[in-house]
C-alpha positions in Angstrom: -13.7 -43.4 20.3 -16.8 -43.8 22.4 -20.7 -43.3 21.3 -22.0 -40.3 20.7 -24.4 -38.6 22.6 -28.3 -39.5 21.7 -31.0 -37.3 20.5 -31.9 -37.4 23.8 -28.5 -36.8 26.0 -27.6 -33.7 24.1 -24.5 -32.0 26.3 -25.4 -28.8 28.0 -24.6 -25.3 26.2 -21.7 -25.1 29.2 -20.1 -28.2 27.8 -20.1 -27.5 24.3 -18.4 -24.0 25.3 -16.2 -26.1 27.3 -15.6 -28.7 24.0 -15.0 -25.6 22.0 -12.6 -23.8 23.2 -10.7 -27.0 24.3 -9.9 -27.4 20.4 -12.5 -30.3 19.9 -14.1 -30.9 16.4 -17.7 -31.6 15.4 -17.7 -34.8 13.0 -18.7 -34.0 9.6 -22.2 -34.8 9.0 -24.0 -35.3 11.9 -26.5 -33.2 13.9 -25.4 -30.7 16.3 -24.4 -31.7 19.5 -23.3 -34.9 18.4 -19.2 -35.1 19.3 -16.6 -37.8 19.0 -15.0 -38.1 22.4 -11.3 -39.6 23.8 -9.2 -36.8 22.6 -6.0 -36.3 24.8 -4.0 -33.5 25.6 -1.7 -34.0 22.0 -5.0 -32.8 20.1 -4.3 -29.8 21.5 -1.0 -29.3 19.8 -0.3 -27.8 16.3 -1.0 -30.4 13.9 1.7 -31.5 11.3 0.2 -30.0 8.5 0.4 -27.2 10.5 4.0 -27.2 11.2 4.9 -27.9 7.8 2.8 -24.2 6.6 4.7 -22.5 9.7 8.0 -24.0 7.6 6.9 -23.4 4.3 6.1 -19.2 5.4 9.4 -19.4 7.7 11.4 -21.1 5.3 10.3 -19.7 1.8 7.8 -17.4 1.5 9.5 -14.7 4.4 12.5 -15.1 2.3 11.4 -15.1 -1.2 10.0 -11.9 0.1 12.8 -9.8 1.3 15.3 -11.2 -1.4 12.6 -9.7 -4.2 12.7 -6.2 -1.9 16.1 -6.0 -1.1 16.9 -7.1 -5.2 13.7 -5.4 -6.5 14.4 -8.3 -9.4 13.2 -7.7 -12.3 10.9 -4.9 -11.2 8.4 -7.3 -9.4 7.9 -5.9 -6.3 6.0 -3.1 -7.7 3.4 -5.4 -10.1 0.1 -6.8 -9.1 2.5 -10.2 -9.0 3.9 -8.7 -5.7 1.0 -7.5 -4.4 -2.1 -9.6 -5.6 0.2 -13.1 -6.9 1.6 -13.1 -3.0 -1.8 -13.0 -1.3 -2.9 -15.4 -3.6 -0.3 -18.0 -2.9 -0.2 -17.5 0.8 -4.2 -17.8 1.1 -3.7 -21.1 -1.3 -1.4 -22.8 0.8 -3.5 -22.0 3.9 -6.4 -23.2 2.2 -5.1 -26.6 1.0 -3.4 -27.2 4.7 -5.6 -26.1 7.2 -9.2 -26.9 8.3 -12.2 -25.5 6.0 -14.2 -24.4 8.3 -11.8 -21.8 9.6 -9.7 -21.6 6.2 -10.9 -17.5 6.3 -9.8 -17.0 9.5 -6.6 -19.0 9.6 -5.5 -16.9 6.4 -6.2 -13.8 7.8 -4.1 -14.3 10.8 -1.3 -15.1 8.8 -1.1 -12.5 6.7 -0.9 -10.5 9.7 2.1 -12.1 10.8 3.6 -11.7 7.9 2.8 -8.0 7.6 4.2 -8.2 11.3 7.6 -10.0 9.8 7.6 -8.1 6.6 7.3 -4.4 8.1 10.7 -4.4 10.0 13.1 -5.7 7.1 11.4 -3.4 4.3 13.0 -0.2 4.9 11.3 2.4 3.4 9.5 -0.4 1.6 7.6 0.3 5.0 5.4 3.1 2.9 4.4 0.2 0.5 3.5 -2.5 2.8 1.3 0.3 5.0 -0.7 1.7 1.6 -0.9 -2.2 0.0 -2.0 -3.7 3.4 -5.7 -3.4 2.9 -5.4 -5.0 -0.9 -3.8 -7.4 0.5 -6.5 -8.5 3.5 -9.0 -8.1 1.0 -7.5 -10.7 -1.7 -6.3 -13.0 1.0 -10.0 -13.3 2.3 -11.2 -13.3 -1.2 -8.9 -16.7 -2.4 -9.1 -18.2 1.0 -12.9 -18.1 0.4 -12.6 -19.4 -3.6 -10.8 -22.2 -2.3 -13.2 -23.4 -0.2 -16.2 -23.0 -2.2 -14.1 -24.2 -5.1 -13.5 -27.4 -3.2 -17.6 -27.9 -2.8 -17.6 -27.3 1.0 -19.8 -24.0 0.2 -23.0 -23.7 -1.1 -21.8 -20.8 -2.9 -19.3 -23.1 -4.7 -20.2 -23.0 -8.1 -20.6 -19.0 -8.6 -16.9 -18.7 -7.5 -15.6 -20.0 -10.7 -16.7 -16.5 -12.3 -13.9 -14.6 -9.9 -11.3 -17.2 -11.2 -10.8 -15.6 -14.3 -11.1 -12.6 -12.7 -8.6 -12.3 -10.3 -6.1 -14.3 -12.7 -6.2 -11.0 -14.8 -6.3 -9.1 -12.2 -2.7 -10.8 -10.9 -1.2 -10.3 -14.2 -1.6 -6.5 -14.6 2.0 -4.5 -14.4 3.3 -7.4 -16.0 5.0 -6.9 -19.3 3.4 -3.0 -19.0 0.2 -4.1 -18.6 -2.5 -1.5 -17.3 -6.2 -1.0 -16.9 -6.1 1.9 -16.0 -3.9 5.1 -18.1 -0.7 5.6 -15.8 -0.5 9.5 -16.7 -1.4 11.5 -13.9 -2.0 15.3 -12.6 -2.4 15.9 -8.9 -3.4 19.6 -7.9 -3.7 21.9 -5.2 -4.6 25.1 -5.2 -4.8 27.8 -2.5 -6.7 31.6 -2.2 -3.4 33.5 -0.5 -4.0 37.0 0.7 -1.4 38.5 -1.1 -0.8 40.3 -4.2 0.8 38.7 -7.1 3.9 40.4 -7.1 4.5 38.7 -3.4 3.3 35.2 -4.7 6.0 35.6 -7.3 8.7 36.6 -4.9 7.7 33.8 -2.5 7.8 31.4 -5.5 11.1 32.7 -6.4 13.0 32.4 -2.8 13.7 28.7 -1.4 10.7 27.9 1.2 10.8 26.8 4.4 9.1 23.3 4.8 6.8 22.2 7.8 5.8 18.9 8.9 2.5 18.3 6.7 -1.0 18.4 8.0 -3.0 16.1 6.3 -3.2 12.8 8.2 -2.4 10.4 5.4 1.0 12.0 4.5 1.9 12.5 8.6 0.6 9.0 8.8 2.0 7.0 6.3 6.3 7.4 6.4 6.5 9.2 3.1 10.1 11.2 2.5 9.7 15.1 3.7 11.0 17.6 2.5 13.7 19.5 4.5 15.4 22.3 2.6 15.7 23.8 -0.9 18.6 25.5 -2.7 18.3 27.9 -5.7 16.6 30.5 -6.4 14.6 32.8 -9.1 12.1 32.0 -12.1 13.9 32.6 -14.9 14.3 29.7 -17.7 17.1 27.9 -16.8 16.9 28.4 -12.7 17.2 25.2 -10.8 16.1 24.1 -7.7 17.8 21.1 -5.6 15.1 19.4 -2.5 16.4 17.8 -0.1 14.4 15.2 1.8 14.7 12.8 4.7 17.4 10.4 4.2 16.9 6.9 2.9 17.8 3.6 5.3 18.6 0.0 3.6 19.6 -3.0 5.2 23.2 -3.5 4.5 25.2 -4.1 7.2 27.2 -1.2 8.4 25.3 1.3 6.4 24.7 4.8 7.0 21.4 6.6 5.6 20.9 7.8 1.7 20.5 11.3 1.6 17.4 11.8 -1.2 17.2 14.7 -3.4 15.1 16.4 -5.8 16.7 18.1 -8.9 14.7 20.7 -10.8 14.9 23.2 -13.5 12.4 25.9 -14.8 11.7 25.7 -18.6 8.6 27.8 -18.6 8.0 31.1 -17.1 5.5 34.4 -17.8 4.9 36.6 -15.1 3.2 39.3 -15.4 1.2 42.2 -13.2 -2.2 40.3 -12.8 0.0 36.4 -11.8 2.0 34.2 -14.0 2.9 30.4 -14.9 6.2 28.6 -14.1 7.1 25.1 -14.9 9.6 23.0 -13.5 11.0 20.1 -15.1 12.3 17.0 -12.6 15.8 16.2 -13.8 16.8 13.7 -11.5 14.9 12.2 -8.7 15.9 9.9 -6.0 13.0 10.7 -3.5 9.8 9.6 -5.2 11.1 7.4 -8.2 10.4 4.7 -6.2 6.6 5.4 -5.9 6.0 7.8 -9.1 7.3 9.2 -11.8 7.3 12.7 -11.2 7.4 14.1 -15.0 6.9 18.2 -14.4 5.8 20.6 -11.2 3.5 24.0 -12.5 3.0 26.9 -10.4 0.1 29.2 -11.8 -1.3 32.1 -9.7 -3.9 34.8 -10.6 -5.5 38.0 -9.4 -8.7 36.7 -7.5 -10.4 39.3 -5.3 -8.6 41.2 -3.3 -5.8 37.8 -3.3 -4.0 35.4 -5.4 -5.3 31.8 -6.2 -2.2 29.9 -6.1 -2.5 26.3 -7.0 0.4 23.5 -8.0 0.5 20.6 -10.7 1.9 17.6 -10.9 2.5 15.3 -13.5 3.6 11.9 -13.0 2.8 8.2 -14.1 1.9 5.7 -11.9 4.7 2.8 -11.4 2.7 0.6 -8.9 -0.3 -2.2 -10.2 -3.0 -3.4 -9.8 -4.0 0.4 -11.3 -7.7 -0.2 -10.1 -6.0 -0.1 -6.1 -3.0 2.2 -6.3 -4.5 4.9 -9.2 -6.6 6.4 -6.7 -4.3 6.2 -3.9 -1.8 8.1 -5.9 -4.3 10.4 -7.5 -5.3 11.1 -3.6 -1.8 11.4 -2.2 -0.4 13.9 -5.2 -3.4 16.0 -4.8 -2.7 16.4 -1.0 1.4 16.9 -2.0 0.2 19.8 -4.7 -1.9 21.1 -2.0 1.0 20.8 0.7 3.1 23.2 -1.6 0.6 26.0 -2.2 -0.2 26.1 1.4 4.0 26.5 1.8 4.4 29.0 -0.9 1.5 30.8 0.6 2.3 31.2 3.9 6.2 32.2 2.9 3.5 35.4 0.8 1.9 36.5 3.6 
């Protein structure tokens, strides 16, 4: 180690750049400017500690992670466990490894790469990992800062012991049933079709035929889609069987999962002026995975010189934390309902 430079041979703003992005490291408590010098090429490399987080993510996190996807044990892939308690631990372990002053940084590039690693062996898990990947940035950057003002490197040290608690509830919630928010649900949609009602009823009646959806965040996001219905009329008793996009896994040698959508009407009144029919869901293996889709209502009404169609939903949230996925679902059902009167209407036209 030689001296370092006086308060008179500062280095030139070039040189620090230089110093920078050669991987050099101010020493801890001294001015600026002031550097330790003799560092050889090997500084340059990954340091141990480094190696041994690249082995612990490799080695035991990566796979903790698919075996809880492709096992679903216990139901923990869809708590705040999964997606808050796995941020947590991989911001934790980047924070106690790596350097402080770039303990942020360092934690946000890993948990890109494991989004990277995680996105190709989820399957249809994909849809999750998409919706849950700005919670999980967020919480990531949240504990990686904790830890470091935790650990009295920040001046803001002492006010993060009041997000401790915090986020510790926060982690638990889906847990044991555990929810902030209620899980009961109604998404709507409701459309003005130029139509009378007799037509609305008769396009409500006949299977529809399904388009590719509109709205960017169910084109965007790899939901299931719809692809053909069977059954017909709105009588009590009438069912309807949906058939969506198949389902892939990862077993070897497997062949996709067709998904379908079993209804049955057990409400219906239709008279001159519109009318009301409910269907109840009596087997899903589409959404089950994201919601539980309890009931779907059609109502429609003379308005004008149309129909107001509109569709309900009602489901309970599966997915914590509530606070994060409650609106997301709320949003995403409310586009769904609206997806369906827009079908409906069109087929009334």
């Amino acid at each position: 180690m030689t001296e370092p430079h006086g308060p008179d041979d500062h280095p030139s703003d070039e040189e620090v750049a230089a110093r920078y992005a050669a991987g050099r490291r101010a020493v801890p408590g001294t001015p600026p400017g002031t550097w330790f010098e003799g560092e050889t090429k090997n500084d340059l490399r990954p340091s141990a500690a480094r190696w041994i987080l690249a082995g612990i993510l490799a080695l035991g996190v990566f796979p903790l992670l698919v075996l809880l996807r492709m096992t679903s044990l216990g139901g923990l892939d869809q708590t705040a466990l999964f997606y808050v308690g796995l941020p947590v631990v991989l911001a934790l372990i980047v924070v106690l490894t790596a350097r402080p002053q770039s303990a942020v940084g360092v934690a946000m590039a890993i948990t890109t790469v494991m989004l990277l690693l995680s996105g190709p062996v989820l399957g249809e898990g994909l849809v999750c990992l998409v919706i849950a990947a700005p919670l999980i940035y967020g919480l990531v950057a949240l504990v990686a800062w904790l830890g470091v003002a935790l650990a009295g490197r920040d001046l803001d040290g002492p006010h993060a012991f009041v997000a401790v608690p915090v986020l510790f509830a926060l982690t638990l919630e889906g847990v044991a049933g555990l929810s902030l928010l209620p899980r009961e649900d109604t998404g709507t949609g409701s459309v003005l079709v130029s139509a009378a009602p007799e037509q609305v009823a008769a396009a409500l009646a006949a299977p529809p035929a399904y388009e590719a959806p509109e709205a960017f965040f169910l084109s965007a996001v790899p939901f299931p889609e719809p692809v053909e219905a069977v059954g017909e009329g709105l009588d009590v008793g009438e069912g309807r069987l949906i058939r969506f996009t198949p389902r892939t896994t990862l077993a070897l040698d497997d062949e996709p999962t067709p998904r379908t959508m079993e209804l049955e009407v057990t409400e219906s009144r239709i008279n001159d002026d519109g009318g009301r029919v409910v269907f109840d869901v009596t087997e899903d293996t589409t959404l089950a995975r994201w919601l539980d889709l309890r009931t779907a209502t059609a109502t429609w009404e003379r308005e004008g010189d149309g129909t107001r169609l509109t569709w309900e939903f009602d489901y309970a949230r599966t997915y914590d934390p509530s606070w994060y996925f409650g609106p997301i679902q709320a949003y995403a059902t409310d586009l769904a309902a609206a997806y369906l009167a827009d079908t409906f209407a069109e087929a009334a036209r």
